[in-house]
N, C-alpha and C positions, 0 to 999 in steps of 0.2 A: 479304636481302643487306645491304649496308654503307649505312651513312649519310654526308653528308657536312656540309660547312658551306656558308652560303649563296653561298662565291665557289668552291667548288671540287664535283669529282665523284666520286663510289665509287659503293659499290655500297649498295642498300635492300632490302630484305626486311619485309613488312608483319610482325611480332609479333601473336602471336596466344596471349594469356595466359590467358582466360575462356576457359568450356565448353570439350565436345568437339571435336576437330579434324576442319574439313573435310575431306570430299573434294575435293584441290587439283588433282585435275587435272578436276574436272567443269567444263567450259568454259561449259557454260550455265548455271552460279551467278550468279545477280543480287545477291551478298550483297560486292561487292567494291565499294572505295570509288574511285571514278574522279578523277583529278587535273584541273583545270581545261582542262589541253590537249586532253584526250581528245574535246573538242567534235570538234576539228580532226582531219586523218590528217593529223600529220607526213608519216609515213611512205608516202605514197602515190608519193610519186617517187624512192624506191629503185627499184635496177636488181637486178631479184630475174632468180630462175632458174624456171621455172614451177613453180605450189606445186599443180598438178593432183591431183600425185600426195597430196596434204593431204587435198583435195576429194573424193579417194577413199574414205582411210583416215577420213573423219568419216562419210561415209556408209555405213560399213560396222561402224562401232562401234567399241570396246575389241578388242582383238586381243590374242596372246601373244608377250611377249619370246623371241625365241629361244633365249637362253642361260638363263633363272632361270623359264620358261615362267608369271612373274606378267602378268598381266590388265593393259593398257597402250592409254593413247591415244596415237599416233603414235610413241613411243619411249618407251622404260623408264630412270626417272632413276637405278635402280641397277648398272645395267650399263653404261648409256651409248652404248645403240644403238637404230635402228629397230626397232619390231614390225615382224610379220611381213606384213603390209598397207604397210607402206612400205618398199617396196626399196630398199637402200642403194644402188645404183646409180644411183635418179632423186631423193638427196640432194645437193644441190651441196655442190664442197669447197673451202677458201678457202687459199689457203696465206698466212701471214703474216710477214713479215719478221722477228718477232720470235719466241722462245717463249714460251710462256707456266702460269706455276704459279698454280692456284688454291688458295688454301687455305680449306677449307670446315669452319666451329665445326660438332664431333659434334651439338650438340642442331638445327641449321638442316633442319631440315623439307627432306626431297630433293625432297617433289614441290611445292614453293612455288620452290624455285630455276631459276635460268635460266643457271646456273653450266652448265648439263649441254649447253645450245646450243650452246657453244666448241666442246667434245669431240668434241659431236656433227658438226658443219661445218669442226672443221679441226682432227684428230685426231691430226697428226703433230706440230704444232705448242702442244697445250697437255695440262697434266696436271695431274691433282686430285688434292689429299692431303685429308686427313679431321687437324685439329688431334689431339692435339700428334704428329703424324707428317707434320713438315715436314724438308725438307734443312738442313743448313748452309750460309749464303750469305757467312760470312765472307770469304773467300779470294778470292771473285769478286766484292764489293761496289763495287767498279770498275767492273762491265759490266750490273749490275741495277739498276731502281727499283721500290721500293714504290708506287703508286697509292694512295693516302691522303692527306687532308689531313689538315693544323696549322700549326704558327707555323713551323716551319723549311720546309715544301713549296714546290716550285718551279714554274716552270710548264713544257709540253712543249717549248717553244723552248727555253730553258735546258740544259736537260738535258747537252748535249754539255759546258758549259764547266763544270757542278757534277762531270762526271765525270771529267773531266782532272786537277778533283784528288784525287778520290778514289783515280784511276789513281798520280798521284804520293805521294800518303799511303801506298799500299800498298806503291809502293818501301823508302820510306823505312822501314814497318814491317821491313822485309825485311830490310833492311842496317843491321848496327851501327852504323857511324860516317855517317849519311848526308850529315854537313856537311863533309865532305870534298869537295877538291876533285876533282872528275872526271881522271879517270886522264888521257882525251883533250885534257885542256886544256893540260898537260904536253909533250905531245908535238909534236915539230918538224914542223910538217906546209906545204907551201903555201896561202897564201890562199885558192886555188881549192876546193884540195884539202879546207881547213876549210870554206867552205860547205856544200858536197857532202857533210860531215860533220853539219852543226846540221840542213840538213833532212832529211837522214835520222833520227836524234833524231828532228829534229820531228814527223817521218811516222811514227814507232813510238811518240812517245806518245799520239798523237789513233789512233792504231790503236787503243793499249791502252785510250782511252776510250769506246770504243766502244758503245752500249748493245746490247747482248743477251738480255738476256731483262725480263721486269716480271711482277710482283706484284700479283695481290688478292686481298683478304678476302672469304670470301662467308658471313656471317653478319647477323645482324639489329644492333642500332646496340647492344643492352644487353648482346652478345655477344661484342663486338669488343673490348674494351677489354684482355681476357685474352690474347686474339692478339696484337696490336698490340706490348703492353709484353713481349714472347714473349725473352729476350736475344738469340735465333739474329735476329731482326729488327732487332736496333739498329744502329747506324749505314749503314747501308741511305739512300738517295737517295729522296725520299720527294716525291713530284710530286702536283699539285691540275691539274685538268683545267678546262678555259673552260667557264662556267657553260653548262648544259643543262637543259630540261626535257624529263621525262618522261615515256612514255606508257604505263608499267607499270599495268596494271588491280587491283594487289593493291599500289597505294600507299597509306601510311599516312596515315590520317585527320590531320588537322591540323596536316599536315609539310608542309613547301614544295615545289611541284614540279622543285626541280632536284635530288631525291635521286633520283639511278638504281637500275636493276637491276641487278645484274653484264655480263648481255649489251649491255646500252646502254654501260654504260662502255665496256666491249673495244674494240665496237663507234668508241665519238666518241673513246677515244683513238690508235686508229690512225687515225682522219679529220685527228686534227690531226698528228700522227706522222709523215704522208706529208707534211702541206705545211709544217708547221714543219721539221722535218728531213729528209729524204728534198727538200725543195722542188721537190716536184713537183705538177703541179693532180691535182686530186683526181676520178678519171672514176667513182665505182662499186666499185671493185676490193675492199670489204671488204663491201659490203652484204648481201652473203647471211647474213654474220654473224646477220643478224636474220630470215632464213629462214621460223622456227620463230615467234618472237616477233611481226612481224607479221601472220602467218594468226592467230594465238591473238587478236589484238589486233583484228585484224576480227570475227571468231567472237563475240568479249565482248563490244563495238559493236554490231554487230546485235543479238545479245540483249536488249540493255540499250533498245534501239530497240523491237523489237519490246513489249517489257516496259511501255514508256511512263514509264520511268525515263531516259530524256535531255534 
């Protein structure tokens, strides 16, 4: 998945250029390079939904996707659903304030991504395109951000006042003469009457500012670079997430532990999403996001225990 810089978050994807390509979804590979946090479980005090039905589907092996009937541990990254050993019924589903588009580089290895976790846990709300078969976001670059850092990225707090003017830029694209004077200003109205006027204004351009939907990359770091500079992506609101470390088991050797997976971004940027914006405290309400990712992430712990490699 994406890389990021050492103040901001995306997405990582370990590259793997030499020899044959693993089997990436064998869980008991000892051949992954573990990030310094991996000592620790973060993640033990998420508020998950019981991963029983996980515990099952390991003990019962590789299973069949129901629609493409390929050979699959817990779910098939090409279709985007439970095998048949994991009833999508005792999958928790998360619904998310936002929507959400993935955009995933053709060469990124499906079964190395965690892109497919989204889809899989909250299905109404997000969708994968495969590069260069992305939408057009000009028209609505008012109400999206890109997830990516660089020099112009903002932080999640932010967000609302960079899109007000992007909401106002899009006016002004809109209309000819935009330095004209407003029709309203003209007109003879009571004092009263003009208040009652500017916060309504008011109230319909922080409407139109609104953020709706965000953006990630899910490609490896020597991949992104083709996306990123994509034209349909420029001028797009482009926000850096509060340093994190990871606890992705397919992190890249001698890269810093604050490059995530894509599910980890999703993940910590709606953490901070709800209390920077939304300002509400934060109880739980997205952690199943990580469902999938933290059973895999115990699964590789033990092994890696068992193995005498910790």
């Amino acid at each position: 998945q994406l890389t990021m810089s050492l103040n901001s978050s995306t997405l990582l994807n370990e590259e793997n250029t030499k020899g044959p390509k693993r089997n990436t979804e064998c869980l008991e590979s000892l051949e992954l390079q573990a990030p310094s946090s991996f000592q620790d479980n973060p993640l033990q005090k998420l508020q998950l939904a019981s991963q029983e039905v996980l515990e099952k589907a390991k003990k019962s092996g590789r299973s069949k996707c129901p629609r493409c009937s390929s050979s699959r541990m817990f779910y098939c990254y090409t279709c985007f659903v439970p095998v048949e050993t994991v009833p999508t019924k005792e999958i928790p589903t998360v619904k998310l304030p936002l929507k959400i588009d993935i955009i995933k580089h053709p060469n990124e290895t499906d079964g190395k991504s965690t892109a497919v976790h989204a889809k899989l846990l909250a299905p109404d709300d997000v969708t994968i395109y495969e590069y260069p078969c992305i939408p057009e976001y000009k028209e609505k670059r008012h109400e999206i951000a890109l997830i990516f850092p660089g020099p112009s990225s903002v932080s999640v707090k932010d967000i609302a006042s960079h899109l007000q003017k992007y909401a106002k830029k899009s006016v002004c694209d809109n209309d000819d003469d935009c330095s004209r004077e407003p029709f309203l200003k003209h007109a003879r109205i009571e004092p009263k009457e003009e208040k009652d006027l500017n916060e309504c204004i008011s109230s319909n351009r922080n409407e139109g500012a609104q953020l709706k939907k965000i953006i990630f990359i899910d490609s490896t770091w020597n991949q992104t670079n083709k996306i990123i500079t994509d034209e349909r992506l420029q001028g797009l609101l482009q926000v850096e997430l509060k340093t994190r470390k990871t606890c992705f088991w397919r992190h890249q050797k001698g890269k810093p532990d604050t490059y995530l997976s894509t599910i980890e971004a999703i993940y910590y940027f709606f953490v901070d999403y709800h209390q920077e914006i939304l300002k509400e405290n934060y109880k739980g309400q997205y952690d199943n996001l990580l469902f999938f990712f933290s059973f895999m992430y115990t699964l590789i712990k033990n092994a890696k225990r068992s193995a005498g490699k910790e």
